[in-house]
Backbone bond lengths (Angstrom), bond angles and torsions (degrees), N, CA, C in turn:
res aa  C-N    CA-C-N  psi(-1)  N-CA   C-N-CA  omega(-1)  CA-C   N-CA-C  phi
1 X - - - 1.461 - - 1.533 111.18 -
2 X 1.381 103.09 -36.04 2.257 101.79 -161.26 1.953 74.18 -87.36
3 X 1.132 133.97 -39.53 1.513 108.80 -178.15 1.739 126.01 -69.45
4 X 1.380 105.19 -23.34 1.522 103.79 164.58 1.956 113.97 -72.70
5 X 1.320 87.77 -30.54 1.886 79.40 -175.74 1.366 92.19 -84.29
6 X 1.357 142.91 11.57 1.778 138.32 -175.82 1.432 80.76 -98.16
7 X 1.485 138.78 -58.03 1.070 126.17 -136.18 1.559 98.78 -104.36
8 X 1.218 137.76 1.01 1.908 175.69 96.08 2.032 83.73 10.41
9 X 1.392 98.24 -85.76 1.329 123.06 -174.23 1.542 110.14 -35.31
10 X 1.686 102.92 -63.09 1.648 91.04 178.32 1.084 134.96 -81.24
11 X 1.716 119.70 1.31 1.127 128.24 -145.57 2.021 82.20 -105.60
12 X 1.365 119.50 -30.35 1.023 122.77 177.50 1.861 114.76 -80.01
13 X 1.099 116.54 -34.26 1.064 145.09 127.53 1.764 111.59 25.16
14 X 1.893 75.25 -96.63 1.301 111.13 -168.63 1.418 105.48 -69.08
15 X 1.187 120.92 -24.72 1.385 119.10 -165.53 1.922 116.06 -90.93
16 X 1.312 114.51 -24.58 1.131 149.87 131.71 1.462 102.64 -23.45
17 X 0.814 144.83 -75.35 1.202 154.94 172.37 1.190 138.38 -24.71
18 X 1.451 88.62 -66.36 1.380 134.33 175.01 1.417 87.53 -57.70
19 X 1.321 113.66 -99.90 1.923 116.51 -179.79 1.350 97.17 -12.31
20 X 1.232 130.11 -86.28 1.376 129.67 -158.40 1.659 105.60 -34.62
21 X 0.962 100.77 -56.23 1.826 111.06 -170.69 1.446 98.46 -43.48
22 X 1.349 110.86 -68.42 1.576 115.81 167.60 0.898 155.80 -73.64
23 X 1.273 96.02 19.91 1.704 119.45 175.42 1.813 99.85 -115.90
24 X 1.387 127.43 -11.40 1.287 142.78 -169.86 1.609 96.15 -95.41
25 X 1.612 122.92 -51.23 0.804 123.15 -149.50 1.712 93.92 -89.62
26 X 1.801 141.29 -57.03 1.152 121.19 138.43 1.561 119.62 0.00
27 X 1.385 122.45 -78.72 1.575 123.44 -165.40 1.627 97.34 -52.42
28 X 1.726 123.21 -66.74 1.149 104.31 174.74 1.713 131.91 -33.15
29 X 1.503 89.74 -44.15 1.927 90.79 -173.70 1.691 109.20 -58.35
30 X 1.451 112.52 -63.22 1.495 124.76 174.58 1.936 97.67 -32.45
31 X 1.293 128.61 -78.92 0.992 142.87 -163.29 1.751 98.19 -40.73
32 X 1.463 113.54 -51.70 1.736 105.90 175.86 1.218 104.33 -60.55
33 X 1.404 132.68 -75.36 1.436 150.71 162.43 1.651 97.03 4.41
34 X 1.245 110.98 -67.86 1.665 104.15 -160.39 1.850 103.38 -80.87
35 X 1.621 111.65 -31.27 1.285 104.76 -164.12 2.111 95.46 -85.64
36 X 0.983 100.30 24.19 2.157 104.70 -178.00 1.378 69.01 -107.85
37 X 1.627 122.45 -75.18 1.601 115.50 -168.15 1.571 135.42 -13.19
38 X 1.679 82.38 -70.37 1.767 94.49 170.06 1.607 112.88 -59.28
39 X 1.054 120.77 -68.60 1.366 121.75 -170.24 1.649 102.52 -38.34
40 X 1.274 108.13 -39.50 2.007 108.93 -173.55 1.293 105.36 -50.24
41 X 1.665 105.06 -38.05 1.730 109.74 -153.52 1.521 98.50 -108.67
42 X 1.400 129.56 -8.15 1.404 119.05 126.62 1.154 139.89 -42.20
43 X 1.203 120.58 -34.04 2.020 136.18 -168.04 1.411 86.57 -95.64
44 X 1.264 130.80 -18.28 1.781 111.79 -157.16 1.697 96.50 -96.11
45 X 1.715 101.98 -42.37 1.641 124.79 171.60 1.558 96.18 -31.39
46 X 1.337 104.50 -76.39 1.860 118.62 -146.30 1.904 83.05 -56.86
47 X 1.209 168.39 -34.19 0.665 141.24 168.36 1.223 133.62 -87.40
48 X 1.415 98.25 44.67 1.775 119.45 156.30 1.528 108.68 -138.53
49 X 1.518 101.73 20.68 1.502 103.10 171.90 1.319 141.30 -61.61
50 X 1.341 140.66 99.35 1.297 107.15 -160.20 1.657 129.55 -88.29
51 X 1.343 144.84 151.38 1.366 133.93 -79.88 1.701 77.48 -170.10
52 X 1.215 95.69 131.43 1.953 107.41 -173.72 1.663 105.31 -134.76
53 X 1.088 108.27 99.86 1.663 136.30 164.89 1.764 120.03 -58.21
54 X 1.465 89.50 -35.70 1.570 83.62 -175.42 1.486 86.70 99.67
55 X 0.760 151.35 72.68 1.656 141.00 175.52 1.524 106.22 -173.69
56 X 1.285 118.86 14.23 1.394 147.05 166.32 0.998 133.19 -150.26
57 X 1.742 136.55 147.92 1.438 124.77 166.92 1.455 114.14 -46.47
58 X 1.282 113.57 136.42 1.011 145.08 175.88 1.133 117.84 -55.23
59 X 1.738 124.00 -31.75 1.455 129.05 165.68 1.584 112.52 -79.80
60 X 1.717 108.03 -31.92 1.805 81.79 163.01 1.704 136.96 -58.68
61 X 1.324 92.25 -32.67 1.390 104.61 -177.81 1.420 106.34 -60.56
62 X 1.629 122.57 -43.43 1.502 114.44 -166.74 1.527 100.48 -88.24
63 X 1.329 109.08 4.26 1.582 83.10 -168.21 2.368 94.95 -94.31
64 X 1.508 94.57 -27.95 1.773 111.25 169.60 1.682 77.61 -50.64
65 X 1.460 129.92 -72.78 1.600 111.96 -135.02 1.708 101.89 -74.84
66 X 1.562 109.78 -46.29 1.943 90.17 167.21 1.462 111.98 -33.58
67 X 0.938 148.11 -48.59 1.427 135.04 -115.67 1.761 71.70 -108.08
68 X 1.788 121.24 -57.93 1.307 109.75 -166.00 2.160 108.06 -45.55
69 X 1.203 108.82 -40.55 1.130 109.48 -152.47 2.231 105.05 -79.94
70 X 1.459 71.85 -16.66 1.741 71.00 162.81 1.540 119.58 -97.74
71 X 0.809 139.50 -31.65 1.557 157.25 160.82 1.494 113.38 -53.59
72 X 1.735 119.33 -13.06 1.316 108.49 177.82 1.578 86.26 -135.78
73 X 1.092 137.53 18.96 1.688 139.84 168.34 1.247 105.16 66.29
74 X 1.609 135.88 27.29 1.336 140.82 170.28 1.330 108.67 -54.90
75 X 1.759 128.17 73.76 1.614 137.89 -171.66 1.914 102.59 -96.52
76 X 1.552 129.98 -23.54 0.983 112.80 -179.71 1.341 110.74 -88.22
77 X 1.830 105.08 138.43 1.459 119.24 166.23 1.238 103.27 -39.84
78 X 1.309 144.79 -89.69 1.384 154.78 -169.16 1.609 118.73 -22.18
79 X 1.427 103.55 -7.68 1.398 112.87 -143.87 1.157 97.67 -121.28
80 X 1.486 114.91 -40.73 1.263 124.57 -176.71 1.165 105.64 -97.47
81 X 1.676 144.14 -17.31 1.267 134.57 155.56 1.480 112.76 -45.27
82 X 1.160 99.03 -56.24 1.565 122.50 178.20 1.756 106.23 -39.33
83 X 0.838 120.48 -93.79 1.592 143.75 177.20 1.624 106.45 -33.52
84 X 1.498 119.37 -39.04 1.261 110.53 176.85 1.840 104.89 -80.59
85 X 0.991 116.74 -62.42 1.710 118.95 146.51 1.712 100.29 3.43
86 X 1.567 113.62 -101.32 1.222 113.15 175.60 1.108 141.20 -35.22
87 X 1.499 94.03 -23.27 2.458 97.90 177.68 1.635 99.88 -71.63
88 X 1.052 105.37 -36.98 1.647 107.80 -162.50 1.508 91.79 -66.75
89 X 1.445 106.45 136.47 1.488 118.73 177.73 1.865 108.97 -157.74
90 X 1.230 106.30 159.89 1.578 97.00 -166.69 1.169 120.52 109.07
91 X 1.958 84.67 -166.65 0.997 104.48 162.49 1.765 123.65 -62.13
92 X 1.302 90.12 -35.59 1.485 104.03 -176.55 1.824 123.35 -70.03
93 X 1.495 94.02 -8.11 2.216 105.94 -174.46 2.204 76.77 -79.63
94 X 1.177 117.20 -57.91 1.682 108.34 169.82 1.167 134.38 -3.99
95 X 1.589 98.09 -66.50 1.846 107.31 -175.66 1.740 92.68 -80.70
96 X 1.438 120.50 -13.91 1.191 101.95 -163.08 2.118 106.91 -86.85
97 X 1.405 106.75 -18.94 1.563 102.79 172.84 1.600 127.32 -17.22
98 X 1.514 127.39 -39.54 1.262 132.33 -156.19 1.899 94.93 -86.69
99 X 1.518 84.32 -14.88 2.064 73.29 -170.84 1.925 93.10 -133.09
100 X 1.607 114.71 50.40 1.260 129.50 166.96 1.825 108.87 -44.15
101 X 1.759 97.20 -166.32 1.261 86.13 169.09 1.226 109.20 -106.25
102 X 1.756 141.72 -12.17 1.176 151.21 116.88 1.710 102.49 -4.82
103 X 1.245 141.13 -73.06 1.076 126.84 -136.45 1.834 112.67 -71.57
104 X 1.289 126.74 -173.64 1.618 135.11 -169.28 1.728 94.59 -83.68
105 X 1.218 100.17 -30.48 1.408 103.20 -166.06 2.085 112.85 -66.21
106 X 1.464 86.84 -26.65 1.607 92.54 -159.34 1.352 85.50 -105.66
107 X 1.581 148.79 -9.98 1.529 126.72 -151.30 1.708 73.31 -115.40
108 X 1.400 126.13 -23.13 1.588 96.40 -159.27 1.577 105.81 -138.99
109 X 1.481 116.31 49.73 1.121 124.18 179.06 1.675 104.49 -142.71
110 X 1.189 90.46 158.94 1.881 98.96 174.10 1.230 116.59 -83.29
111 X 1.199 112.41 162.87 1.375 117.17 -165.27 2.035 116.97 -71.00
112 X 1.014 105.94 -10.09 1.515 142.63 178.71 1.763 107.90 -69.46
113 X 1.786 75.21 -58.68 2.229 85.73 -167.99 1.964 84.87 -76.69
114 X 1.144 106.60 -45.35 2.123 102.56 -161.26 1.711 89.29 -51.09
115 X 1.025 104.54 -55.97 2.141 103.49 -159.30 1.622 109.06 -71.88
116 X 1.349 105.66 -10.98 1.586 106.75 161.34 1.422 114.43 -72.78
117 X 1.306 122.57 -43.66 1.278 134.25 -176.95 1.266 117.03 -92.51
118 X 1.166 132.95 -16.69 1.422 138.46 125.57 2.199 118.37 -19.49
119 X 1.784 77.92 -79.08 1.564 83.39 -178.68 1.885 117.29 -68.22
120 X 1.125 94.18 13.20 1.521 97.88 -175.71 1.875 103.66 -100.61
121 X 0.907 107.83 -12.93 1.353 133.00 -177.91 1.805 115.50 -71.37
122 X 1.323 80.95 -51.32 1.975 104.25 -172.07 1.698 102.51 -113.65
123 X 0.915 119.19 -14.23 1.656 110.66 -158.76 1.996 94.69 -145.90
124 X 1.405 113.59 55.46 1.611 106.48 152.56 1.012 149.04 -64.57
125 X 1.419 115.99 156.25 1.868 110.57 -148.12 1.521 87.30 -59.06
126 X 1.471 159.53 -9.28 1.314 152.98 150.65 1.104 102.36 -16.94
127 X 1.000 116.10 -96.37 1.623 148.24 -172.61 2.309 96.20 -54.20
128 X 0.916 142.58 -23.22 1.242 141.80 140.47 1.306 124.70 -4.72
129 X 1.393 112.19 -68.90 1.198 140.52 -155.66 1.572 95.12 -82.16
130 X 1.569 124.86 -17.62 1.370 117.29 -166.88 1.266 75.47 -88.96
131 X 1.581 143.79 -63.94 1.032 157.57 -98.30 1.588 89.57 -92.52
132 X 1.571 111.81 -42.01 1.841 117.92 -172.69 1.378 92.90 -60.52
133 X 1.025 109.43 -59.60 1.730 127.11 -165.61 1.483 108.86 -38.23
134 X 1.251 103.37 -44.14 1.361 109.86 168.33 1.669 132.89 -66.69
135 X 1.237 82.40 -44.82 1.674 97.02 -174.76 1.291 116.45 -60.95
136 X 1.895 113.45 -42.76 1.103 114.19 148.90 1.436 153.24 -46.38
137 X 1.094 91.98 -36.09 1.450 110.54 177.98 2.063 121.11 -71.54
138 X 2.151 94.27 -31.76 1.102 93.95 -146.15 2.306 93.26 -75.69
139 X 1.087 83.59 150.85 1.905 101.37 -178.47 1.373 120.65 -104.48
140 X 0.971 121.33 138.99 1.987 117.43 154.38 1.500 103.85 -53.85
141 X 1.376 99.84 140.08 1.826 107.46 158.98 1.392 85.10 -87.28
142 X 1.538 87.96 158.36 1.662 109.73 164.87 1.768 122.72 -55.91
143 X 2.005 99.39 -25.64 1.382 87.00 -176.13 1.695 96.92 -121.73
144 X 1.245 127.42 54.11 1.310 134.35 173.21 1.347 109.25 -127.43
145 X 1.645 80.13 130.18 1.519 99.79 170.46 1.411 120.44 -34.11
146 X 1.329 119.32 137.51 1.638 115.49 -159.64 1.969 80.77 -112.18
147 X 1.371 137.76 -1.27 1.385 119.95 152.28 1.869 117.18 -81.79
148 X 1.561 105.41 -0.20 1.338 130.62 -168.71 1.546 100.02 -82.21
149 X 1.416 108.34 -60.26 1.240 128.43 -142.24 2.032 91.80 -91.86
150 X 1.140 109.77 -16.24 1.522 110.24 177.12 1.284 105.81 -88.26
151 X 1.182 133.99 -33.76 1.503 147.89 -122.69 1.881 74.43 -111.14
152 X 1.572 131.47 -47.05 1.097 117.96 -173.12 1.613 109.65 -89.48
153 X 1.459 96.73 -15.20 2.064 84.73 -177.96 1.501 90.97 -82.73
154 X 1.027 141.16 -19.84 1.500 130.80 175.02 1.453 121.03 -46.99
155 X 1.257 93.40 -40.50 1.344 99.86 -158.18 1.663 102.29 -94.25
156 X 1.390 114.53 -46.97 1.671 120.02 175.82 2.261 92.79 -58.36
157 X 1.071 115.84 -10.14 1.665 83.58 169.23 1.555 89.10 -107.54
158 X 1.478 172.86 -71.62 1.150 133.63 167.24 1.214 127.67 14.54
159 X 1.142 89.66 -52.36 2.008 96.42 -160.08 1.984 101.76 -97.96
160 X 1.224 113.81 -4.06 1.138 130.92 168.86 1.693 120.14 -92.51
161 X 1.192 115.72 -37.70 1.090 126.39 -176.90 1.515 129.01 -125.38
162 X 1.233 129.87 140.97 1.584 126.81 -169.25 1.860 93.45 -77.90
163 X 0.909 112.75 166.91 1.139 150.41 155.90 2.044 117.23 -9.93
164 X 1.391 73.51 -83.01 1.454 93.98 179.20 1.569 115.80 -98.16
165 X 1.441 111.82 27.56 1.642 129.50 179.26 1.609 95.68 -129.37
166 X 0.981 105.61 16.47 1.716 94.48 -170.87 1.494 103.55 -105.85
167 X 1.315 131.95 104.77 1.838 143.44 -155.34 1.630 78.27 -106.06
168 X 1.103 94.24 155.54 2.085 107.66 157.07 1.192 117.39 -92.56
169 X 1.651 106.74 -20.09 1.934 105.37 174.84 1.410 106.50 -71.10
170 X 1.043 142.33 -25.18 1.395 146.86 -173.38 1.423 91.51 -73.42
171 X 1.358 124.37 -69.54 1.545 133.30 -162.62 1.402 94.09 -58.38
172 X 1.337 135.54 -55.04 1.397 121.99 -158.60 1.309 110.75 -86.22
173 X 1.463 117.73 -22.14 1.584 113.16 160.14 1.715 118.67 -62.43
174 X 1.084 119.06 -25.28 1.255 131.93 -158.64 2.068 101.05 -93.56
175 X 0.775 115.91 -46.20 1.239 136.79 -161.04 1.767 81.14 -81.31
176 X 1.518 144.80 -92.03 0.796 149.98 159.61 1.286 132.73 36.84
177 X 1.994 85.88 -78.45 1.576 123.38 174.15 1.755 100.31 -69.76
178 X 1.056 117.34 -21.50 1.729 112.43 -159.40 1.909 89.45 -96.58
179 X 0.852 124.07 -63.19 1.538 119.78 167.81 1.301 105.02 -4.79
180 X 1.861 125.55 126.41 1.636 126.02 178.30 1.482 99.32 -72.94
181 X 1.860 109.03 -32.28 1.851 92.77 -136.10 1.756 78.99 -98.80
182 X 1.450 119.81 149.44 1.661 140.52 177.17 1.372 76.19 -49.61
183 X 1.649 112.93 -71.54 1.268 110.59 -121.23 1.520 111.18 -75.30
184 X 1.398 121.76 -22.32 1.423 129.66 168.44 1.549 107.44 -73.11
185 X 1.463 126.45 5.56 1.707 128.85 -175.75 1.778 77.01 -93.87
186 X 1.379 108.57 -55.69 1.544 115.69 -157.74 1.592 105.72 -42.77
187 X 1.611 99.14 -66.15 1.289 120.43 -165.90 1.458 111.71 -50.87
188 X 1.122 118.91 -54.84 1.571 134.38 174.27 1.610 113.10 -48.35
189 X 1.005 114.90 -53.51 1.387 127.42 170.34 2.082 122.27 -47.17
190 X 1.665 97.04 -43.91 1.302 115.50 -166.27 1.852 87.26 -72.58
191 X 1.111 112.42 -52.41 1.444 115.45 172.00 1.724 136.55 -49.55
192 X 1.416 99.14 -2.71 1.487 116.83 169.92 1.580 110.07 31.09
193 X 1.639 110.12 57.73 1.672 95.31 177.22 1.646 114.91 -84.10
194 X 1.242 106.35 144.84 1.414 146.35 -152.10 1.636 90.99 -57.91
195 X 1.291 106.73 -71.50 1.528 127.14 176.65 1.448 130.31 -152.58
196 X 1.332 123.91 -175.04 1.538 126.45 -132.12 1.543 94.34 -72.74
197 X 1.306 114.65 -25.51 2.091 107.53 163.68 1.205 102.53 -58.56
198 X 1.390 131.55 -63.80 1.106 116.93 -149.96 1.757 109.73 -79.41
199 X 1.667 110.26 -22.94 1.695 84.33 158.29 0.785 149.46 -51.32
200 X 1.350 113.70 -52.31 1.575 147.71 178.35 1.953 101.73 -45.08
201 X 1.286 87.94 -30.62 1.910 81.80 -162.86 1.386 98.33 -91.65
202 X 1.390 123.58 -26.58 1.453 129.76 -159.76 1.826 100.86 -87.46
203 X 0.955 94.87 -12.53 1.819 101.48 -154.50 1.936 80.51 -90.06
204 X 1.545 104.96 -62.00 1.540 103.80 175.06 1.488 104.81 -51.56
205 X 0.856 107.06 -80.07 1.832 89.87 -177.72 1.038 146.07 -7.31
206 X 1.618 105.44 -58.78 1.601 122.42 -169.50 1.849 92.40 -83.28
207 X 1.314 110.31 -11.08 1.227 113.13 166.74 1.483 133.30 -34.34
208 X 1.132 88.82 -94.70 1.644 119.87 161.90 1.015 112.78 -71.06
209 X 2.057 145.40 -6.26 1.360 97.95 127.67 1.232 129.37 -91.64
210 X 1.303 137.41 -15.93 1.275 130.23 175.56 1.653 102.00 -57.37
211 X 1.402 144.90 -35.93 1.550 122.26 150.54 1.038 141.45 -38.35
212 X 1.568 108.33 -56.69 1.272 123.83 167.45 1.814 113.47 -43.91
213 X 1.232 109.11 -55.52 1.678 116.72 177.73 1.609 111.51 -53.44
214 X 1.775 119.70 -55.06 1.008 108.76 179.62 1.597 108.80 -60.08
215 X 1.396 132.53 -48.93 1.292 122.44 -176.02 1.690 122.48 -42.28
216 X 1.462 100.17 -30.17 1.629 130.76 176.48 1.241 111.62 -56.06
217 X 1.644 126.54 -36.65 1.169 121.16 -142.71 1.509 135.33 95.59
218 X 1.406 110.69 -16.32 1.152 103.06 -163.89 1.817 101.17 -142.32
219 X 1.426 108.40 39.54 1.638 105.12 -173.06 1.566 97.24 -96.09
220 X 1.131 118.18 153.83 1.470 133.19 175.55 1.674 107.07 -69.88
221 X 1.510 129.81 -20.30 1.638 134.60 -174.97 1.856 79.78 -73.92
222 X 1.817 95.97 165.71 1.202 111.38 172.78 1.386 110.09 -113.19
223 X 1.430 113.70 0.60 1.267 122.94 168.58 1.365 121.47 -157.50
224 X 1.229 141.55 -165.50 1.277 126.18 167.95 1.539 126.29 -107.85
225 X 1.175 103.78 20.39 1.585 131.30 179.54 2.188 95.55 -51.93
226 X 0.894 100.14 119.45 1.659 103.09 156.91 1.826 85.36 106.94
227 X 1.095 117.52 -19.51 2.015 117.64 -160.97 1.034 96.45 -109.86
228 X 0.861 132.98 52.04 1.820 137.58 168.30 1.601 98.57 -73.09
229 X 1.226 129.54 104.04 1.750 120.81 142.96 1.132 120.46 -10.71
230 X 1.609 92.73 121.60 2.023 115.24 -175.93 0.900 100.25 -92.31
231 X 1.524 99.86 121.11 1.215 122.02 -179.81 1.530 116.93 -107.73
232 X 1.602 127.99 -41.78 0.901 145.79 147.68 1.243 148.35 -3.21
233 X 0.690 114.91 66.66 1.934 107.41 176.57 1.295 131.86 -62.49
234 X 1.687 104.88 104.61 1.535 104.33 171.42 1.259 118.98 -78.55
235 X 1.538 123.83 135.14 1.594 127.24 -149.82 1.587 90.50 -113.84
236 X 1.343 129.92 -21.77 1.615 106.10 -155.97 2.059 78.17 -109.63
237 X 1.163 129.27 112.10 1.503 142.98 159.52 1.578 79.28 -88.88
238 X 1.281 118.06 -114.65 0.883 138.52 -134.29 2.055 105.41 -35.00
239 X 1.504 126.59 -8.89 0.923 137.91 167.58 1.536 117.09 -73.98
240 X 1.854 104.19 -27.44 1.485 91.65 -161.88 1.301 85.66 -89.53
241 X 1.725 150.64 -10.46 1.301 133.28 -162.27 2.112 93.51 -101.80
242 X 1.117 117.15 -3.69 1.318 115.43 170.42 1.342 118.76 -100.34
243 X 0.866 110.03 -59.47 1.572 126.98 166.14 1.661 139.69 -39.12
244 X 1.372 99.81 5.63 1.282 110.39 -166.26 1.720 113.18 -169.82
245 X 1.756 112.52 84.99 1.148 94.44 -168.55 1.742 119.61 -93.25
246 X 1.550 96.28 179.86 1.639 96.40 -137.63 1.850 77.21 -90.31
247 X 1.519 93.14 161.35 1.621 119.48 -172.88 1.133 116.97 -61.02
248 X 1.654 128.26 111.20 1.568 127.58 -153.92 1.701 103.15 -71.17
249 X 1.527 127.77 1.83 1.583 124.04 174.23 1.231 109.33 -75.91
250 X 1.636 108.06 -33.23 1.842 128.59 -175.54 2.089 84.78 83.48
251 X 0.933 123.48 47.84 1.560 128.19 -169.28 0.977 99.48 -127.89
C-alpha cells in the first residue's frame, strides 16, 4: 500500500512538473512573441521620425520629437538614445560625432543626461536667452485652446531653461500671467497647486467649469474668450512631473 501511494506521489510529482515546464516554456514563447512585436512597431515608428538638419531651431525639432516619442510609447532609455541618434542627419549628424553611438557619452548615460548634451550641441546658452525672451513673452489667444497654449509654454521653458535651472515658481508665475481669461488666472491661483501636475490639471479644470457656468448663465467671464474646448492632447505628462521642480516653501 505505502509503495503504491510512493509511486501515487511521483507519478503526481512528475506530472507537476511537466505543467510547470510547459507553462514556463509558453511564458518564454509569449515573452519572444511580444518582445519581436515591439521591436517591429519600433522599426515601423522610426520611420515617422522626425529628422533635424540643422536648418531649424533645435527646440522645434525636439519639441516634434517629444510629442513623436509619446504618441508611439517610446519609454526605453536605450531606445530613445537610439532614435534621437537617428533624427540627426546632415550636416548636423557632423557636429554630432563627439556624442556618436560609440562615444562614453551615449553608451553610459541616461536618456535625460544624452538629450541635454545633445541640445547643448545645437541650442547654446547663446541662443537661451532668446529662448527666455520668448517664453516670457509667449500668451494665450483669446480663442486658443488653453490645453494648446500650456502644451507650448511647456515646452518654450525646456527650451529656455537647463535642466537643473528649471524652478516651478518661474513656470507657474509665467503660465499664470500668459492665461487671456482674469478669471481662470484668479481661479487657478485660489487653488494653490503644489506643482507643475497639479497646475496643468487645475488650470484644465477651472476650465471647463468656468465654460460650462458661463454657458449656464451664471460664469464670472464676460465672454468666452480664453475657454475655448480642450481639445488637445498634451503628450509629454511624465515631463511635466520631472521637469519642473516643486517650490522649496511647499507655497
Amino acid at each position: 500500500m505505502e509503495e503504491q501511494i510512493a509511486e501515487l506521489r511521483g507519478a503526481l510529482n512528475l506530472l507537476m512538473t511537466e505543467r510547470q515546464s510547459a507553462n514556463q516554456v509558453g511564458f518564454e514563447a509569449r515573452e519572444a512573441r511580444e518582445s519581436r512585436e515591439r521591436e517591429m512597431g519600433y522599426r515601423r515608428a522610426l520611420t515617422s521620425c522626425p529628422s533635424y538638419r540643422a536648418d531649424r531651431p533645435y527646440r522645434e525639432f525636439y519639441e516634434e520629437y517629444t510629442t513623436w516619442m509619446s504618441v508611439f510609447a517610446v519609454e526605453d532609455d536605450s531606445r530613445r538614445k537610439a532614435s534621437i541618434l537617428f533624427a540627426i542627419k546632415g550636416k548636423a549628424a557632423k557636429r554630432m560625432r563627439p556624442l556618436n553611438g560609440s562615444s562614453t557619452e551615449y553608451l553610459h548615460s541616461t536618456f535625460e543626461d544624452y538629450s541635454n548634451r545633445v541640445r547643448g550641441v545645437f541650442n547654446p546658452d547663446s541662443e537661451r536667452l532668446v529662448a527666455r525672451l520668448e517664453f516670457s513673452r509667449f500668451k494665450q489667444a483669446k480663442d486658443e485652446d488653453v490645453g494648446q497654449y500650456l502644451a507650448i509654454k511647456y515646452s518654450l521653458f525646456k527650451s529656455a531653461f537647463k535642466f537643473n535651472e528649471r524652478s516651478y515658481e518661474t513656470l507657474y508665475v509665467a503660465i499664470l500671467r500668459g492665461l487671456y481669461n482674469p478669471v481662470i488666472r484668479r481661479l487657478a491661483r485660489r487653488r494653490n497647486p503644489k506643482n507643475a501636475d497639479e497646475l496643468r490639471d487645475v488650470i484644465l479644470e477651472v476650465t471647463s467649469i468656468e465654460r460650462d457656468s458661463y454657458l449656464e448663465g451664471y460664469g464670472e467671464s464676460a465672454s468666452l474668450d480664453g475657454l475655448k474646448s480642450v481639445t488637445y492632447v498634451i503628450c509629454e505628462i511624465s515631463s511635466w512631473r520631472s521637469g519642473a521642480r516643486g517650490r522649496k516653501d511647499g507655497n
